[in-house]
N, C-alpha and C positions, 0 to 999 in steps of 0.2 A: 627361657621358654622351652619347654618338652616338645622332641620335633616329632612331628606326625608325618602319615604320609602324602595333607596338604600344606605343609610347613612351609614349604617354596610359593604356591600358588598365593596359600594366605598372608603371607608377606610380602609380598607385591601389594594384592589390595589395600593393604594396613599400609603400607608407604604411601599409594596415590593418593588416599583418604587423609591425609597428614599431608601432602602438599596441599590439597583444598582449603589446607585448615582446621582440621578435626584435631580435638582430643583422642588420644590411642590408652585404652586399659586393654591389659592381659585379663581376659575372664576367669581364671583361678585366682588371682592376685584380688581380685574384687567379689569376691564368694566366701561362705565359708570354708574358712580355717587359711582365708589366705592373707596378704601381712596388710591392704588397705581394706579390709571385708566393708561393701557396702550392701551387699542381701544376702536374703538364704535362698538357698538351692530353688524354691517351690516359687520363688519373686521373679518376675517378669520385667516390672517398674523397678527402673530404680528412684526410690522414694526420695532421699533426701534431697534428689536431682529436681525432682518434679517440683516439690514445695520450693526449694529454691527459685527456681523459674517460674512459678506463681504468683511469687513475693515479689519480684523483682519486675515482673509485668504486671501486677496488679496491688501497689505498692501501696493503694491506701483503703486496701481492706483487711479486715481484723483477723485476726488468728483461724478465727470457730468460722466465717467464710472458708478459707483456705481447706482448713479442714476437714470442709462440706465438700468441694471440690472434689480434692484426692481420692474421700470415700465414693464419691460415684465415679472416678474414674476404674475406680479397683471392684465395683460389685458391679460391674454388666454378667449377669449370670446367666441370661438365654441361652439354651441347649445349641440355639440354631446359629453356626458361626458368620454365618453372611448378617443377620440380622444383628448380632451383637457386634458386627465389624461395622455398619454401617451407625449404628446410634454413638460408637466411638468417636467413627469420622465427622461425626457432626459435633459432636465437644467438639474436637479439634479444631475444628475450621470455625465453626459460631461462636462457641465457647460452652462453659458451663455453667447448668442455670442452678443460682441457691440463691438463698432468702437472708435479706440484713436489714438492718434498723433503719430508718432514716433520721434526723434530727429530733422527730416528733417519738420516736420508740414504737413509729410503724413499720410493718416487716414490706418489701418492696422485692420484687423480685431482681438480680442484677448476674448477668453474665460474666465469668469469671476469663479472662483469656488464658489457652494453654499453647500457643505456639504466637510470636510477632510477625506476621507475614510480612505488615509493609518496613521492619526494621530487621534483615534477616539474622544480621550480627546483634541483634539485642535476643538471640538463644544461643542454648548449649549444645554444642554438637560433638558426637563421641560415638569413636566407634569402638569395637569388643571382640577380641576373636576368641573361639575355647569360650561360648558361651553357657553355660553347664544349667538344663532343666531337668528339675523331678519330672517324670512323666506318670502317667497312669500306671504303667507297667515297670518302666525301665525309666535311667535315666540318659536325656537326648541331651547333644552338642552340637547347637548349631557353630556353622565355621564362624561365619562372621555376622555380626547384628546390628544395625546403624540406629542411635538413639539421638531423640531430638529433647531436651528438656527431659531427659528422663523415661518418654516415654519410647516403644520399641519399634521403628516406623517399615524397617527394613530387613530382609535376610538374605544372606550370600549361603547357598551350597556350591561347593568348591567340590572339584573331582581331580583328582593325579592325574595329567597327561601321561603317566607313562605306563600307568596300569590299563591294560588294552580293555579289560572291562568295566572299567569306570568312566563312563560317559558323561556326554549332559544330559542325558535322557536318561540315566541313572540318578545324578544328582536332581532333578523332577521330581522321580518314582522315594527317593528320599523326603522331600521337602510334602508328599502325600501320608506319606508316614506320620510324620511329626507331626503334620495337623490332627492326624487322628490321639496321636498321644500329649502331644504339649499343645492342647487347645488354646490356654489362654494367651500365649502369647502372638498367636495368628490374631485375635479378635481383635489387636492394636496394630498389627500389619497393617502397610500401605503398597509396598513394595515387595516382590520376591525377586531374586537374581539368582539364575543356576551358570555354572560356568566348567569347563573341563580346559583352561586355560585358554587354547586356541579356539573357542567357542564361546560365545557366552548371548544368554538373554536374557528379557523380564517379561512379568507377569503380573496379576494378582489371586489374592489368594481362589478367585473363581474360574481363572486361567485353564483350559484344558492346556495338552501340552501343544497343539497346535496355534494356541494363540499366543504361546511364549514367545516374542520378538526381538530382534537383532534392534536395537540404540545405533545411530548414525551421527555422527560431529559430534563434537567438542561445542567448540564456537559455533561454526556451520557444517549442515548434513552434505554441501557441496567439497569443504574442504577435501585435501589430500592428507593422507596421514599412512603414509606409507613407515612399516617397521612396528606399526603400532596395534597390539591386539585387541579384538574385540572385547576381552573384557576391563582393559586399560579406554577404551572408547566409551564405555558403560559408566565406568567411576565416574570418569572427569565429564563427561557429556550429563548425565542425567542425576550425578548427587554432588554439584555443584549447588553450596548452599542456599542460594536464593531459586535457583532452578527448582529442588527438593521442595520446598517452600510454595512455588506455585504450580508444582504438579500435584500439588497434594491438597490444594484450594481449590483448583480451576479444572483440572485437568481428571481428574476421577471422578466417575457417574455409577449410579448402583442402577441398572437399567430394568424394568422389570420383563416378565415374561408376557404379560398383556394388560396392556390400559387399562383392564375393566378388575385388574387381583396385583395390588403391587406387591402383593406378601410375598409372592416369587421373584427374585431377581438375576442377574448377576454383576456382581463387581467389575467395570472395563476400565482402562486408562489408556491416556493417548499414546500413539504410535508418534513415533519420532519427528514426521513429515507433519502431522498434525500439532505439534507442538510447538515447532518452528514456524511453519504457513499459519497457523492462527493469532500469534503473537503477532507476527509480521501484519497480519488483519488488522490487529488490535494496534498498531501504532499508526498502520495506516488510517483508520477510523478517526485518531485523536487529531492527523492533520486536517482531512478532509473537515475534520466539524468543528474546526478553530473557525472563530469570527470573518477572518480573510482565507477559507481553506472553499474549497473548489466543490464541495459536497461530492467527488467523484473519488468511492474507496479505491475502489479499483476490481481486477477480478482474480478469483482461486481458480486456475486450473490445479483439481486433483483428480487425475483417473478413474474410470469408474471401479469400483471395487473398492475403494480406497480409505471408505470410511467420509465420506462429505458428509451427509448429515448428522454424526458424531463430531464432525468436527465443527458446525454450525454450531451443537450445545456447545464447545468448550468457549465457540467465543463468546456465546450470550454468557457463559457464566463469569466468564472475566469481563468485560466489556459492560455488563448491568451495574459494576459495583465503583468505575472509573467517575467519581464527584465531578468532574469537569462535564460530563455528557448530561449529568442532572436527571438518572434514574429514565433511559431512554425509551420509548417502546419500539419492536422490531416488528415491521411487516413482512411477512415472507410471501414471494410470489412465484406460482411455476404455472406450466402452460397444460399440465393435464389435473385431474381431479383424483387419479391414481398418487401422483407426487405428493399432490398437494394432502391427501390421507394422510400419507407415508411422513412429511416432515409433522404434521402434527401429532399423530400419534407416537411420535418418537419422544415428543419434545411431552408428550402427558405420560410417559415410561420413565421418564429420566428425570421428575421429579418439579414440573413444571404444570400441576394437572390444574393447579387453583388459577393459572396467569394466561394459558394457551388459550385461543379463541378461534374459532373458524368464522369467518365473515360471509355469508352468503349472496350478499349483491353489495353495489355500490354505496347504497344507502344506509345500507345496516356499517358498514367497515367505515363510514362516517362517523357512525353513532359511535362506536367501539372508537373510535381516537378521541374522543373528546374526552376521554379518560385521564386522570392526572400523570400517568406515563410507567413503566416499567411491564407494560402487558406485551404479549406477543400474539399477533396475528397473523393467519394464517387466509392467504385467500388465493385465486388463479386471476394470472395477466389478463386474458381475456375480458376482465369485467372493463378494465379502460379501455376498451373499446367505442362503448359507451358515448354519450357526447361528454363533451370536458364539464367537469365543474370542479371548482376547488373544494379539495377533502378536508383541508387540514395546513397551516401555518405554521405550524410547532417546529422549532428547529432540532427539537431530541427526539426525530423518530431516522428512524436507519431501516430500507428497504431492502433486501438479500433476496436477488434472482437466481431462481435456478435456471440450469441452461440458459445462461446470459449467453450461448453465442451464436443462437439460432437468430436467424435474419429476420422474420418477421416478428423476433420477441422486442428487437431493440425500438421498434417501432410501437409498440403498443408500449415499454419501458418509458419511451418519451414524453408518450402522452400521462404516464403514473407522474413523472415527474415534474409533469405541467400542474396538476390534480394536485403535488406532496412538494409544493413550492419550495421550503426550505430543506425537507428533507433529505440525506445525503445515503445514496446509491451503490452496495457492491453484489458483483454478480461474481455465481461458483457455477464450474462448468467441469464436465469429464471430458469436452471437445477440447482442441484448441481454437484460436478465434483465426482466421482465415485473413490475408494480407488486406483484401479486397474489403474486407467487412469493417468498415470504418464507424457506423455506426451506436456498434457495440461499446466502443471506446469512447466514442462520443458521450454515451449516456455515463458508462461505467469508469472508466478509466484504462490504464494499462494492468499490467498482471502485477500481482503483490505476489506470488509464489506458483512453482508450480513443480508436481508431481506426476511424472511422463508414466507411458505403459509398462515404457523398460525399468524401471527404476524398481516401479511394484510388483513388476514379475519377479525380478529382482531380487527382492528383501521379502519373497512368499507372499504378498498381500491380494495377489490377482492370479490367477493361473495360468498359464502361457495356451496360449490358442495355437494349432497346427491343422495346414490343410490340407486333405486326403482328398483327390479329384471322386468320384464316383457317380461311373458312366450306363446312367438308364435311356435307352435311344427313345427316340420319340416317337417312330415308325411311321413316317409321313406315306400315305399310299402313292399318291397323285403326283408321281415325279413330274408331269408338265406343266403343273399346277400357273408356274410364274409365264407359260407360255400362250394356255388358253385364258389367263387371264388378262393378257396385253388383248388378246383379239376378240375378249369382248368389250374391252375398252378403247376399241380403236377413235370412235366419235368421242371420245371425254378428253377434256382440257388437261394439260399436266397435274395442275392442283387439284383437281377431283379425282383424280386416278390413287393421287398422294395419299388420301386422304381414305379413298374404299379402300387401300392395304393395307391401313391403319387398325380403321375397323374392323374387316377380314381376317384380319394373323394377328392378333392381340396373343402376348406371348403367354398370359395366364392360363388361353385356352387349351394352346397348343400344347402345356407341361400337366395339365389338370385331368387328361382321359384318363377313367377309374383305372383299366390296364394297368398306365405307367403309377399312378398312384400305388396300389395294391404292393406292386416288386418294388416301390421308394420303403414302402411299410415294412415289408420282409425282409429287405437290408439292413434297417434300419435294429432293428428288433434282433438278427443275429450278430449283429456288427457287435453292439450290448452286453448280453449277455455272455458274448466271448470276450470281450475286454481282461486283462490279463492283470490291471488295477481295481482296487475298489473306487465308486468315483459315481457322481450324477451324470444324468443326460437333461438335454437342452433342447428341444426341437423348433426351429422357427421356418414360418411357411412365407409363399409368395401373398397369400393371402387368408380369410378366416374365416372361407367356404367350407 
């Protein structure tokens, strides 16, 4: 191997990738003019990989199917690389659609599979370092390139630790380059990895650089892995074969930029805590809805900021395809008409627009179950409120509250649950549930995960809050106020005396005089625009006077 100046850094990943289990090719060695040549320089795919892995997963169709396959996996030509990446990711994950005979010499349409999710050792896995493309202009090398069947899922940019200006924000500003010059092989990305050894995150290809994220655990995001670098946490944590496998089924969503134009999107995939807490959903789910299972999933505490309702889609999208649940439908409930917007329209961005439903009253979210099952509705708690009637007996619907851990939701939850008799119940919350609140648990169960403030301040996901007193006096005139108020309430009973101080000094009034308003404003407004970061403001009132 010709050593470069990531020759240290890429050798490591090439080692961890090889404890996993990976095949290891030198990318000169499998190019041309080198002694195993399996492409030319301008090839992305390696072909004989892919057709292999075709055959072998789809073992009893004929030559000129196969074929058919390969050719459309190699002629996505759309200019536009988000669109041609996501019609990729859907071969992959669905498969690919060509046309074959049947007995009668009728053509039938039949999906071809290109990766075995549920067998993940029934594919090839290989990685490539020194991986040499023709570009537009020049010719690029990416360091390392992780291939599944051939096809090119993943890319490492590698940076020298010892070169003070080779950063991870450098290797970023690289892996933007490359897009612009070795288009085609981003349109089969799934995965980008930038690392400067002591650094390392992922992304995908719609990733600005701030939503490139630090990978947590191996095993688990709680473990201890002291000695152990972040981009050795990355390999073995997130391209662990069956892991790779279902982050790349379940776990990536092409989100658009509004319900009403999906042609805008962008590319996301889970964050490390949502990978792990939804999985841990998704097994909790299969106890709860066993014959003898308690219908109580349990609850997600995830922080606000954190991404909950992204992480809501990744479990419908794993969770709808689990044969045992029998194609379930999901009810979602929260307590305002704001939320309740907000998870639906997320869930008609993310590629769920034919299955979403908003339920408008009782009656209608009746009508809507009596459907054969796999739909997702959307409605607010407040409708069981209602008097009782049963909605619905179906044992494959699954109910997901938000803010399960406000106190008067668990009460109106009980009564959904009286209404969705067999249906089994988890609530996601940015709170924690309170000792005292037994309730919540009662309907829901105990916590299946949870993702604290610190954690996400932590790992960039929430921004860390700090507070700065500032002191607008109130300017009370009437300093005997509380004494000629005792003397004209000499004749009044204790409790009515309580009770006109009540009304009298209500504290909104007292903070709301335009004066003190007006210098809240003017702080407010210089405070701002001298901030010494770029950054948004937030202003919240006592009230929405």
């Amino acid at each position: 191997m010709k050593l470069s100046e990531n020759t240290l850094t890429e050798q490591s990943v090439i080692d961890w990738f090889k404890q996993l289990g990976y095949e290891y090719k030198f990318g000169p060695d499998i190019s041309t003019g080198g002694v195993l040549v399996e492409r030319d320089f301008k090839d992305v795919i390696l072909e004989s990989r892919l057709r292999q892995g075709l055959k072998r997963l789809n073992a009893d169709l004929a030559e000129e199917a196969i074929d058919e396959a390969v050719y459309k996996l190699k002629s996505i030509e759309h200019p536009n690389l988000e669109i041609a990446n996501k019609e990729i990711w859907r071969m992959l994950t669905e498969g690919v659609k060509v046309e074959v005979e049947n007995e009668k010499g009728e053509l039938r349409g039949r999906f071809v599979k290109v990766f075995d999710f549920e067998n993940p050792l029934n594919n090839e896995f290989l990685v490539v370092n020194q991986f040499t493309v023709q570009g537009i202009e020049k010719i690029r090398r990416p360091d390392v390139v992780v291939f599944i069947n051939g096809i090119p899922v993943a890319i490492f940019e590698l940076k020298n630790p010892r070169i003070e200006e080779a950063t991870i924000q450098t290797a970023y500003q690289q892996l933007q380059e490359y897009k612009k010059d070795i288009l085609e092989i981003f349109k089969y990305n799934q995965i980008l990895a930038i690392s400067d050894l002591s650094e390392a995150k992922y992304g995908t290809i719609s990733s600005f650089w701030e939503w490139f994220k630090i990978w947590r655990g191996i095993d688990d995001p709680e473990e201890k892995l002291k000695g152990i670098s972040e981009l050795e946490v990355l390999v073995k944590g997130l391209f662990q074969k069956s892991r790779l496998l279902d982050i790349i089924e379940n776990f990536i969503v092409f989100e658009a930029d509004s319900e009403k134009d999906v042609s805008k999107f962008t590319k996301k995939i889970c964050l490390y805590h949502q990978y792990f807490g939804v999985n841990k959903a998704v097994d909790s789910t299969l106890k709860a809805t066993r014959p003898d299972g308690d219908r109580k999933i349990g609850v997600l505490w995830h922080t606000q900021g954190s991404g909950k309702t992204l992480s809501m889609v990744f479990y419908v999208n794993k969770t709808k395809k689990i044969e045992e649940l029998q194609s379930p439908t999901f009810v979602f409930l929260t307590d305002r008409n704001d939320l309740d917007n907000q998870f639906y329209k997320t869930f008609l961005r993310t590629g769920y627009d034919t299955l979403a439903k908003q339920a408008e009253s009782i009656k209608d979210l009746k009508e809507k179950l009596k459907t054969v099952g796999g739909e997702l509705i959307f409605t607010t708690i407040q409708k069981f409120a209602e008097d009782f009637e049963m909605l619905s007996e179906k044992r494959n619907i699954i109910v997901i509250a938000d803010e399960a851990h406000r106190s008067q939701y668990a009460k109106l939850a009980a009564s959904a649950r009286k209404s969705l008799l067999n249906a089994s119940f988890m609530g996601i919350t940015a709170t924690p549930i309170s000792l005292e609140n037994r309730d919540t648990r009662l309907v829901f169960g105990d916590y299946i995960d949870i993702y604290p403030m610190s954690r996400s301040v932590e790992d960039g996901a929430t921004v860390p809050i700090y507070y700065e007193g500032r002191l607008v006096p109130l300017h009370l005139t009437n300093y005997f106020i509380d004494e000629e108020f005792d003397n004209l309430t000499q004749e009044v009973d204790f409790e009515m005396k309580e009770s006109l101080k009540r009304k009298f000094a209500r504290l909104e009034q007292a903070v709301s005089v335009p004066d003190r308003l007006k210098k809240i404003g003017e702080d407010i407004v210089n405070h701002f625009n001298n901030r010494g970061l770029e950054g948004k403001a937030m202003v919240t009132t006592i009230s929405r006077r």
